[in-house]
C-alpha positions as CSV (number, residue, x, y, z in Angstrom):
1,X,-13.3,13.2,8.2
2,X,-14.9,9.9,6.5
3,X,-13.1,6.7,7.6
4,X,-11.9,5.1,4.5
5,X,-12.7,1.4,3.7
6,X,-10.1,-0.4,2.8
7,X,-9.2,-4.0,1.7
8,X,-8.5,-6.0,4.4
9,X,-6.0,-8.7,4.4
10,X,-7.8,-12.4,5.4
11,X,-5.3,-14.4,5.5
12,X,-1.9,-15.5,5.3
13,X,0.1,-14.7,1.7
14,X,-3.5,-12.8,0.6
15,X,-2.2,-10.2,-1.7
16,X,-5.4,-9.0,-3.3
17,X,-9.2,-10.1,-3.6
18,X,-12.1,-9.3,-6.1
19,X,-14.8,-7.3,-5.2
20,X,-18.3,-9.6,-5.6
21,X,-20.8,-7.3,-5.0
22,X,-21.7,-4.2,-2.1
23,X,-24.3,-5.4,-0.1
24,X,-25.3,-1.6,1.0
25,X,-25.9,1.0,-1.5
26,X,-24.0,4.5,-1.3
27,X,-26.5,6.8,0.8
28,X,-27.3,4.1,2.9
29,X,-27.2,3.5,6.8
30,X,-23.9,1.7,8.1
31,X,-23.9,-0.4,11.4
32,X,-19.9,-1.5,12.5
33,X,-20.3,-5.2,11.9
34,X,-23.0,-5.3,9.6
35,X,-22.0,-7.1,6.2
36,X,-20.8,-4.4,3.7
37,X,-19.5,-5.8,0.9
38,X,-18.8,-9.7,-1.0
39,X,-15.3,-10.4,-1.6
40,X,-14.1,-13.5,-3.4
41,X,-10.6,-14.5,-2.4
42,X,-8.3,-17.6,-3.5
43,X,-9.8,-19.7,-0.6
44,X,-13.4,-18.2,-0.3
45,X,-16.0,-16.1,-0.9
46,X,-17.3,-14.5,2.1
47,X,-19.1,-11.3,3.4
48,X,-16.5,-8.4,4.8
49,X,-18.0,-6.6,8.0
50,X,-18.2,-2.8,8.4
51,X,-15.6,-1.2,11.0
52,X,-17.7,1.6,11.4
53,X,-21.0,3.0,11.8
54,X,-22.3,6.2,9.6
55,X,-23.5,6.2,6.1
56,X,-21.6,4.7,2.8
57,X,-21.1,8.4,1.2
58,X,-19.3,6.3,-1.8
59,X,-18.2,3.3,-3.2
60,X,-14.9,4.3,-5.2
61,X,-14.2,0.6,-6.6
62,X,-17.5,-0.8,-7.3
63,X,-16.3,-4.8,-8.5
64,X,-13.5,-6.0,-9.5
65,X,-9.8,-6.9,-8.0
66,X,-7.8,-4.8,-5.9
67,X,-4.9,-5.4,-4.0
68,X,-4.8,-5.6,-0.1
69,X,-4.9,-2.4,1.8
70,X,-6.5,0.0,-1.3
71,X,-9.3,2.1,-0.1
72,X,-12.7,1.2,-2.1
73,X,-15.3,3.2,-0.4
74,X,-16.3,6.1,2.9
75,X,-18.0,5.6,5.8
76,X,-19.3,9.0,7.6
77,X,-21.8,11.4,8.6
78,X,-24.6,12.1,5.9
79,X,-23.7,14.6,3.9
80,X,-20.0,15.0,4.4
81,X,-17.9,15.4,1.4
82,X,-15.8,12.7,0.1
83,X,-14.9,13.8,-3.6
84,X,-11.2,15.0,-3.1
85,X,-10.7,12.1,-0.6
86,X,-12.2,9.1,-3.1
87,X,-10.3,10.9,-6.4
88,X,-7.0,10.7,-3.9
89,X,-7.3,7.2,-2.8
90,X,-8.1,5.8,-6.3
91,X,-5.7,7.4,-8.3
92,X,-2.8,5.6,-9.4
93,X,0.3,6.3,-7.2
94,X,2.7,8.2,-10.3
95,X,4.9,10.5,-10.5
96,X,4.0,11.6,-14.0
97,X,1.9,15.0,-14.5
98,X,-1.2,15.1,-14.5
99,X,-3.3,15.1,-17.7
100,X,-7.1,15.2,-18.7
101,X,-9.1,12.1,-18.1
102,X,-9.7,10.1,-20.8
103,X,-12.7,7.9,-21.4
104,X,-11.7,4.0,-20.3
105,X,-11.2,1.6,-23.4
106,X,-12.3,-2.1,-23.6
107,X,-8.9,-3.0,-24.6
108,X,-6.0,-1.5,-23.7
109,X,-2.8,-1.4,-25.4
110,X,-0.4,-4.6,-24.2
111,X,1.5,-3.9,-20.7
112,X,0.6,-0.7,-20.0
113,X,3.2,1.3,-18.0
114,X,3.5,4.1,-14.7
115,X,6.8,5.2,-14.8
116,X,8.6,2.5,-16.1
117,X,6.7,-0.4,-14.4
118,X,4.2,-2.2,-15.4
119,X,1.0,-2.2,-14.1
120,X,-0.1,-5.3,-12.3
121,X,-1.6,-6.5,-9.5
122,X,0.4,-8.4,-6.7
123,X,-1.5,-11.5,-7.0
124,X,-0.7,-11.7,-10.9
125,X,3.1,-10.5,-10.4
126,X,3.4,-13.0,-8.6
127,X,1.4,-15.7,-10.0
128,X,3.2,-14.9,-13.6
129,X,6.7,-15.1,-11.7
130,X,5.8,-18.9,-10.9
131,X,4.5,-19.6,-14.2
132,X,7.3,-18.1,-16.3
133,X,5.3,-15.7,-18.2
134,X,6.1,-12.2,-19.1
135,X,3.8,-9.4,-17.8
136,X,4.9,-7.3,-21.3
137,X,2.9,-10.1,-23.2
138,X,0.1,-9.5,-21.5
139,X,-3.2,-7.1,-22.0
140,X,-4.9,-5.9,-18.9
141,X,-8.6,-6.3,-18.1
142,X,-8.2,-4.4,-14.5
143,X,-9.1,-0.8,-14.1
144,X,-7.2,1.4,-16.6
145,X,-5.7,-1.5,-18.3
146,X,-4.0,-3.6,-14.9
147,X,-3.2,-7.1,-15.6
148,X,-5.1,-9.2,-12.8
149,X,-4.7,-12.5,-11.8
150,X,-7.2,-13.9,-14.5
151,X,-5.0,-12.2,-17.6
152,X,-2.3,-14.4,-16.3
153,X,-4.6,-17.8,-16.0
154,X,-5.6,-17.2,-19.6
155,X,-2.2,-16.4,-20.8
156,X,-1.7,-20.4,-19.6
157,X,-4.3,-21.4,-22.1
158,X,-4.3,-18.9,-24.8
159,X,-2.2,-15.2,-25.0
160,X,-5.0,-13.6,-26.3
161,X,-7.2,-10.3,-24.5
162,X,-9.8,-11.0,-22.1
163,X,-13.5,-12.0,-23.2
164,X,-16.5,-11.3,-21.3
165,X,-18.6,-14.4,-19.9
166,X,-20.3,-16.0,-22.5
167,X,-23.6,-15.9,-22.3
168,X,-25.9,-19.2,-21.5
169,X,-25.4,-21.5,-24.6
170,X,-28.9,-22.4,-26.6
171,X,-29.4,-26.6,-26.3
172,X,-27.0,-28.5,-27.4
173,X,-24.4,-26.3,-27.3
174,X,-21.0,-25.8,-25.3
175,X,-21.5,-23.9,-22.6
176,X,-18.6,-21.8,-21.2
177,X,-18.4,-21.1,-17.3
178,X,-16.0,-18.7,-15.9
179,X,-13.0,-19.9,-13.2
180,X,-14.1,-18.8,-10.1
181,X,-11.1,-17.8,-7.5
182,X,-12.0,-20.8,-5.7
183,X,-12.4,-23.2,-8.2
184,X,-8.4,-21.8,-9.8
185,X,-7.3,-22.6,-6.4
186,X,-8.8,-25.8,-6.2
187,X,-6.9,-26.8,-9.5
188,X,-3.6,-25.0,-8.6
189,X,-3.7,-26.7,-5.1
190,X,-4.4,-30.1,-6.1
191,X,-2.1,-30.5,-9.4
192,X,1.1,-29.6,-6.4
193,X,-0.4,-32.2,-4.4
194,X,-0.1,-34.5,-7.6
195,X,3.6,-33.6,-7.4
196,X,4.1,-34.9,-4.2
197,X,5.8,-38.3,-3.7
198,X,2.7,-40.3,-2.3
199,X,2.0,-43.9,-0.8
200,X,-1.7,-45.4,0.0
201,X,-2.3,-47.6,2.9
202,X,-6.1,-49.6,3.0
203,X,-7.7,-51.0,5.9
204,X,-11.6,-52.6,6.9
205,X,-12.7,-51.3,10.3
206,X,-16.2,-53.6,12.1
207,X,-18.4,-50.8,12.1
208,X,-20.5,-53.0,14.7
209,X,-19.9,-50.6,17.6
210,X,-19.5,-47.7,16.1
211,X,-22.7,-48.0,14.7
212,X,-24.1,-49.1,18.0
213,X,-22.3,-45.5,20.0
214,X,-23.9,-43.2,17.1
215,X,-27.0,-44.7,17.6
216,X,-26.7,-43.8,21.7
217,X,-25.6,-40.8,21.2
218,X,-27.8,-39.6,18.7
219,X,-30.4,-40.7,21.5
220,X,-28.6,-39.2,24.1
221,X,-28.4,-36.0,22.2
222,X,-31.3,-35.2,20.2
223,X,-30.8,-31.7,19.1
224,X,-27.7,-32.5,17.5
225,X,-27.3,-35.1,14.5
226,X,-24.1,-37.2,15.5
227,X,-22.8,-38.9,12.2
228,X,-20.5,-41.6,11.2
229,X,-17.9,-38.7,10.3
230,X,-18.2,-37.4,13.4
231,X,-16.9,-40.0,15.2
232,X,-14.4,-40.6,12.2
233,X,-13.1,-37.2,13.3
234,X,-12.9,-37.9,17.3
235,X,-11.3,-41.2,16.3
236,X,-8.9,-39.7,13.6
237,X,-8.2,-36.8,16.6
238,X,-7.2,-39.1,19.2
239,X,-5.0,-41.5,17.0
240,X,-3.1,-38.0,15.9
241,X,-2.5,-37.5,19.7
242,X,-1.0,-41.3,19.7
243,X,1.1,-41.0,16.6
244,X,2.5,-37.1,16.8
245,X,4.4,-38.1,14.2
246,X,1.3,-38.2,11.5
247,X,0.2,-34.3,12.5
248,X,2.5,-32.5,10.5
249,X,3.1,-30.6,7.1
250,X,6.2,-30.6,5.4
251,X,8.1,-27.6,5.0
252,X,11.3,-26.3,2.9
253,X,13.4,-26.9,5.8
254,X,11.6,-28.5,8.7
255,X,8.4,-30.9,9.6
256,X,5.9,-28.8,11.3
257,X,4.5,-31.0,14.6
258,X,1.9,-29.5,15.1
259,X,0.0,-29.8,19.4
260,X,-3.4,-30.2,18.5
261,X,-5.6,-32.0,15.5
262,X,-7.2,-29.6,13.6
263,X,-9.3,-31.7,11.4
264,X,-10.9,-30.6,8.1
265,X,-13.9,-31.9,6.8
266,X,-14.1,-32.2,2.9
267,X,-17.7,-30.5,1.7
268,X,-19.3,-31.0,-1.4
269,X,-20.1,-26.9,-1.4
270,X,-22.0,-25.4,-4.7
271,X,-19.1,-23.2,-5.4
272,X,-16.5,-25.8,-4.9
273,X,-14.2,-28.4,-3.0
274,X,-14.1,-26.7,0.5
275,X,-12.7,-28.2,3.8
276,X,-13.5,-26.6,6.8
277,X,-11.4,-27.4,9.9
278,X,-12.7,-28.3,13.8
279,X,-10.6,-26.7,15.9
280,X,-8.8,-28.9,18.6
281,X,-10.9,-32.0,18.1
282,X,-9.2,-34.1,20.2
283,X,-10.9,-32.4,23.1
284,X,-14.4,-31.9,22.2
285,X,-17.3,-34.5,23.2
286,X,-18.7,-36.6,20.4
287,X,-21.6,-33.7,20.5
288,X,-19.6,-31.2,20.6
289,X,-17.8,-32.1,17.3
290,X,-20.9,-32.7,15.5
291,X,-22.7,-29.2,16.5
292,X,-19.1,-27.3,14.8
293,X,-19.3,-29.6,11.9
294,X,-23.2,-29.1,11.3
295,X,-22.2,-25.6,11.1
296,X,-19.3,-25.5,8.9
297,X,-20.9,-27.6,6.6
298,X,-24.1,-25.3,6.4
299,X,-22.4,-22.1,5.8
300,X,-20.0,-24.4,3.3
301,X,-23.1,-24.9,1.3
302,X,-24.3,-21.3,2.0
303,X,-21.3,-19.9,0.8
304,X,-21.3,-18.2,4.1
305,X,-17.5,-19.7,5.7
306,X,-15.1,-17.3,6.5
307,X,-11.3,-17.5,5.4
308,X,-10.5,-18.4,9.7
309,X,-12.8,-21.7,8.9
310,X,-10.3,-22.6,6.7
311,X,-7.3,-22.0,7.5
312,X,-4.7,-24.0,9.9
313,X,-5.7,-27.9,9.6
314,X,-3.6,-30.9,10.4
315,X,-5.5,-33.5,9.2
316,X,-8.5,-34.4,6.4
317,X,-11.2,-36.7,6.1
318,X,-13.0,-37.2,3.3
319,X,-16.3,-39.3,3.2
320,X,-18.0,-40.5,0.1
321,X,-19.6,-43.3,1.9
322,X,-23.2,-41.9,1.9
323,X,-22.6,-41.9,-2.1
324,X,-22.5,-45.5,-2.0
325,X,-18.7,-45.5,-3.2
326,X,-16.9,-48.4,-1.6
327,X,-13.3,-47.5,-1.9
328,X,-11.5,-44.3,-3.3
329,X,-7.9,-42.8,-3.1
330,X,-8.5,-39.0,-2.0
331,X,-5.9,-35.9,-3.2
332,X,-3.5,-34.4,-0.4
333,X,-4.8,-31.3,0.8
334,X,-1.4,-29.2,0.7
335,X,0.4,-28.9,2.7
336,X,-0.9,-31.3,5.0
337,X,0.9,-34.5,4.9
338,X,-2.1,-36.8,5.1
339,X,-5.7,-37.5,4.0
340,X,-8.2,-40.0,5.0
341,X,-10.8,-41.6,1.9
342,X,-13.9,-43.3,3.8
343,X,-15.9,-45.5,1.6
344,X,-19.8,-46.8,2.8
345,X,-20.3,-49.3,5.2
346,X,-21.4,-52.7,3.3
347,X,-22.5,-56.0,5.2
348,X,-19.9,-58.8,4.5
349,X,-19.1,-62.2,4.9
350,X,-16.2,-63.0,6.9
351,X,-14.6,-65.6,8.6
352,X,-14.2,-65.3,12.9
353,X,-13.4,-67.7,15.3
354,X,-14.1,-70.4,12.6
355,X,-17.1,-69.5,11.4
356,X,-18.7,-67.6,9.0
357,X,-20.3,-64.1,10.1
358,X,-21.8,-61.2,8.0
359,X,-20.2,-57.9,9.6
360,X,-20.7,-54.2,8.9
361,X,-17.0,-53.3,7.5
362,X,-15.8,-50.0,6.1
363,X,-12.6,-49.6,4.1
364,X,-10.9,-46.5,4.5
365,X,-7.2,-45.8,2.3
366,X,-4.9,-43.1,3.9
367,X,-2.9,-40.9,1.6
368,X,0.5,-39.8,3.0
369,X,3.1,-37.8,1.7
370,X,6.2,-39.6,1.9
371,X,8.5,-36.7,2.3
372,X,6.7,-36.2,5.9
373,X,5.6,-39.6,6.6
374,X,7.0,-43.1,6.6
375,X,5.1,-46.1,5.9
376,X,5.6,-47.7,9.4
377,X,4.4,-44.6,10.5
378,X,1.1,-44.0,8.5
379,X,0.2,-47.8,9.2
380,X,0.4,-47.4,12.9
381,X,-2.1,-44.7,12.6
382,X,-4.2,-46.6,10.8
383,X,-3.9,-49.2,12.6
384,X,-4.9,-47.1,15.6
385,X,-7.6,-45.6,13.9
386,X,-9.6,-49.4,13.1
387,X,-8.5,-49.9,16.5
388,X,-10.9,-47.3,18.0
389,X,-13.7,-47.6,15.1
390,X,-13.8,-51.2,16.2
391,X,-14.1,-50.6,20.2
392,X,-14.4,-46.9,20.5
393,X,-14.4,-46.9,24.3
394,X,-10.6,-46.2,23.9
395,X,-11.0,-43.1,21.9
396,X,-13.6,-41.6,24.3
């Protein structure tokens, strides 16, 4: 028998994904763990491994968005027969008797229905249950008329059917781009984290040493380029360790402490705002932090990261510093209860020990939610943090 592909679930709350591309073509060779197919989820697009070996006798959903656990193509032995097998696991589940197939129409009628109910996907039932919008109002763009989760972000706007992409716009021009998945979740995420009750807290850290410990290390370590953010992250790691009371993520009914810093990195990626997450950085060596962040932030830009690199942090720094931007106030990254903005590093003139010096400072502004964390609280950490920055001996 063929071993059925089905849509696998990637994460926690994943209800359904689209369907990018198939990177194999039906007839071809298989391998188990060889990239099959593109899928675009919420959080990510990212390349879905085959779990088994054979040929792909068929592709039964070619694009498009299907719901988690839906079989979209067979994996077997060249030449065995799939036909009743793909007809049975891409026909709608009904009740209702069977009639002849009719040829699919652009448009279909408003809501349409399987025994009562109407069809939708999980992703849109649920994303028109938050919004308040009725699922009868809608037109479906899925296969056979399903509403998807993009009828319900364009009911938002306007409550009008689905148009294709436009095509590029001639100079001067508007040009329309499509929402991507990633870039909906981007907006969705970070108008809650707008909602959230919020304080700022600023500091200037002496980046004298610090500069001087990158500099060694980079020495010491050649094969690996140690950064500014790097350290920012070993720093940020062990100051979470000090103030347990800064790692957590407000939930409905509890604060979540969490035991390690899992710290995400905000990337500049082409498809988005992404931030990947080192695991457990409050044990790794300076190198050792910037050889997992070199890689997240190359497949970030690759659009290779997987939902796992994603998925799980406690903390978030965001540079803009090698922008030249001296100050900023960064978004929460929900439902983490606190962000870190780091601006450049800028020689200044300050007083010490009655004179006049010119120093190496960099402001950085924490961003806290308030339900989670006090303001005593978020200043001792950052307190902590300038502490190590400006002798980093006690963070190592």
């Amino acid at each position: 028998m063929p071993t059925e592909v089905r849509l696998p679930r990637l994460g926690q709350g994943m209800e359904s994904g689209t369907i990018v591309k198939w990177l194999k073509a039906e007839g071809e060779a298989v391998e188990k763990g060889e990239p099959l197919y593109e899928l675009d989820t919420d959080k990510v697009t990212q390349e879905v491994e085959a779990e088994a070996s054979g040929v792909l006798l068929k592709i039964a959903i070619p694009e498009g968005e299907v719901e988690v656990g839906r079989t979209i193509g067979f994996i077997g032995a060249e030449g065995e027969a799939v036909q009743e097998a793909a007809e049975a696991a891409t026909e709608p589940k009904t009740e209702e008797p069977k009639e002849t197939p009719k040829p699919v129409v652009q448009q279909q009628p408003a809501a349409p229905t399987s025994n009562g109910r109407i069809k939708a996907s999980p992703l849109a039932r649920r994303l028109a249950r938050e919004r308040g919008i009725d699922l009868a109002s809608l037109r479906g763009t899925g296969p056979e008329g399903r509403i998807v989760a993009e009828d319900v972000e364009r009911a938002e706007v306007q409550p009008a059917p689905a148009v294709a992409p436009a095509a590029p716009a001639p100079p001067g021009e508007v040009e329309s781009r499509p929402l991507t998945s990633i870039r909906k979740t981007i907006a969705r995420r970070l108008t809650q984290a707008w909602t959230v009750p919020a304080f700022q807290l600023t500091v200037s850290a002496d980046m004298t040493r610090a500069n001087e410990l990158v500099a060694k290390q980079r020495e010491l370590n050649p094969d690996v380029r140690i950064t500014v953010t790097d350290l920012l992250t070993k720093v940020c790691a062990q100051a979470l360790m000090r103030h347990r009371d800064m790692n957590v993520q407000f939930g409905d009914e509890a604060l979540l402490v969490f035991p390690n810093a899992d710290v995400g990195i905000a990337v500049a990626a082409p498809q988005g705002l992404v931030v990947p997450v080192v695991r457990a950085a409050e044990r790794l060596t300076l190198a050792q932090i910037a050889s997992a962040r070199g890689d997240l932030v190359s497949r970030a830009r690759d659009n290779k990261l997987r939902t796992e690199d994603l998925e799980g942090g406690t903390f978030t720094i965001s540079n803009l510093g090698m922008f030249d931007v001296d100050q900023f106030v960064a978004v929460l990254n929900p439902p983490q209860a606190s962000i870190l903005a780091v601006g450049a590093t800028r020689e200044q003139v300050v007083p010490r020990d009655g004179e006049l010096r010119v120093l190496p400072l960099m402001t950085m502004t924490l961003t806290c939610d308030h339900r989670a964390v006090d303001g005593a609280t978020g200043a001792g950490f950052l307190k902590t943090v300038k502490a190590f920055l400006e002798d980093p001996g006690l963070a190592l």
